[in-house]
N, C-alpha and C positions, 0 to 999 in steps of 0.2 A: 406689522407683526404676523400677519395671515401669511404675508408671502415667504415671510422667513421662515413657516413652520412645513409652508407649501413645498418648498424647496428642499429640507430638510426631510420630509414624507417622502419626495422622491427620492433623494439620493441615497436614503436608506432601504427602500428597494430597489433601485436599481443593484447599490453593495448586496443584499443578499441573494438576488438573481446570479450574479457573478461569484459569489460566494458557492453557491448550489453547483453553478457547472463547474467549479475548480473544483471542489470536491470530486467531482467524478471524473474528471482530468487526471487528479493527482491518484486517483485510484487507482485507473490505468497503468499510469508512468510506475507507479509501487511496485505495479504485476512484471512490468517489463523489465525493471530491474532486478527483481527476483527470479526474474529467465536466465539473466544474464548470470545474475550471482550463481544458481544451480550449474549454468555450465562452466564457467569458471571453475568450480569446485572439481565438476567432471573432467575437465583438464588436467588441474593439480592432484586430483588421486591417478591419471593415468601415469603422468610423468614422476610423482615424487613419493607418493602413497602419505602423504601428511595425517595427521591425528584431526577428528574433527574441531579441537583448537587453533590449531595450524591454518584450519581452513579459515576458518570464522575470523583472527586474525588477520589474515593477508588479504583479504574482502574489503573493498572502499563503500560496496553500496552503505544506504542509509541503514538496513536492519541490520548488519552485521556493525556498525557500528553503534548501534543500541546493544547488542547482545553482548558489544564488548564492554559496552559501560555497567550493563548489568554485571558481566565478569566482576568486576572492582567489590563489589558486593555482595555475590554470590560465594558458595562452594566448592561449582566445579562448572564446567562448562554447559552442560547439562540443564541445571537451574538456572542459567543466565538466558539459553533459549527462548525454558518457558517462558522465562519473566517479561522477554523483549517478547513472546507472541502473546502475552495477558496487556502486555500495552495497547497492542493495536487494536482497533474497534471492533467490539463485542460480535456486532451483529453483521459482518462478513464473514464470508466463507475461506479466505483466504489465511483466517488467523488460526483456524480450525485445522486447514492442508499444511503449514509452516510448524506445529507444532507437533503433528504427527511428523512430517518429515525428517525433523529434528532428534524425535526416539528413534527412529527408523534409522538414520545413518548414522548416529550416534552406538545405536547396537550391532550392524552389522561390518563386515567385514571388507576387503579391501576391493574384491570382486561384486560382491552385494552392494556395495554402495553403490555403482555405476549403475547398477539395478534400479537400485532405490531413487537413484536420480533422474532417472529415464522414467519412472511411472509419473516422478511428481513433476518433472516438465511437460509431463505430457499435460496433467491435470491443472495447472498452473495456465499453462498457456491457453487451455479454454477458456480459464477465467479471463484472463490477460482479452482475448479476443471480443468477449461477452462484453467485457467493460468498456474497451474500445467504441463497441456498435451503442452501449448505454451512450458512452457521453456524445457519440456524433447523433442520434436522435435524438435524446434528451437538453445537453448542454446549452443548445443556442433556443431551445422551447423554456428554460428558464430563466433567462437572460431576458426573452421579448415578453415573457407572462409576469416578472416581477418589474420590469418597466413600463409595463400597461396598468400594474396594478399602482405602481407609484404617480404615475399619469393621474388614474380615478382619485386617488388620493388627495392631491395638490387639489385638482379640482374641488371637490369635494369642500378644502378647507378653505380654497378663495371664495 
């Protein structure tokens, strides 16, 4: 019974060790698909000047296909935004820059927006970087500190 629980105390830290650095993985990959998504937009206002429905629309990443499910529900495009950037988690910075960019190109115009897209890539892409440097220092420091601590643990309970 010891070793069954022994082994279980590890493998559940091990799981949230790798749990920890996905997270900050997938935070990264978020940022960099939202590089992506901002230029793609910046493309399709040069070439076709689209509505920022239109944009949001023809976007395969994952938040623009939040924003369209929120559409299904919403009243205009607008409120489907906020609602896809009140999903994402509270306390980054990035749900803060996605919903401002959102009134921002949503109100301006067809020359403005290129504008607007160019500051918020710029600001985007720090983060994008910042996350990047987080999960290569951090990611593999959570990994070996919650398998050392599942280690003490087994111990502990053989």
């Amino acid at each position: 019974m010891r070793v069954f629980l022994a082994l279980a105390a590890f493998a559940l830290c091990v799981f949230e060790g790798v749990r920890k650095s996905g997270s900050l993985k997938k935070r990264a990959d978020f940022l960099s698909e939202i590089l992506t998504m901002l230029g793609n937009f910046s493309s399709e206002i040069t070439l076709r000047a689209p509505t920022f429905e239109q944009l949001v629309e023809s976007e395969k990443c994952a938040f623009a296909r939040a924003v369209s499910e929120h559409r299904k529900s919403s009243p205009d495009i607008k409120t489907a935004w906020e609602n896809a950037c009140a999903a994402l988690p509270k306390n980054r910075e990035e749900a803060a820059l996605l919903s401002e960019f959102g009134k921002s190109l949503a109100n301006s115009g067809t020359a403005g927006a290129l504008d607007v897209i160019a500051v918020y890539m710029e600001k985007i892409s720090r983060l994008e970087k910042l996350a990047r440097e987080e999960y290569s220092q951090k990611g593999g420091a959570f990994r070996k500190i919650w398998t050392l601590c599942g280690i003490a643990a087994a111990v502990l309970i053989v």
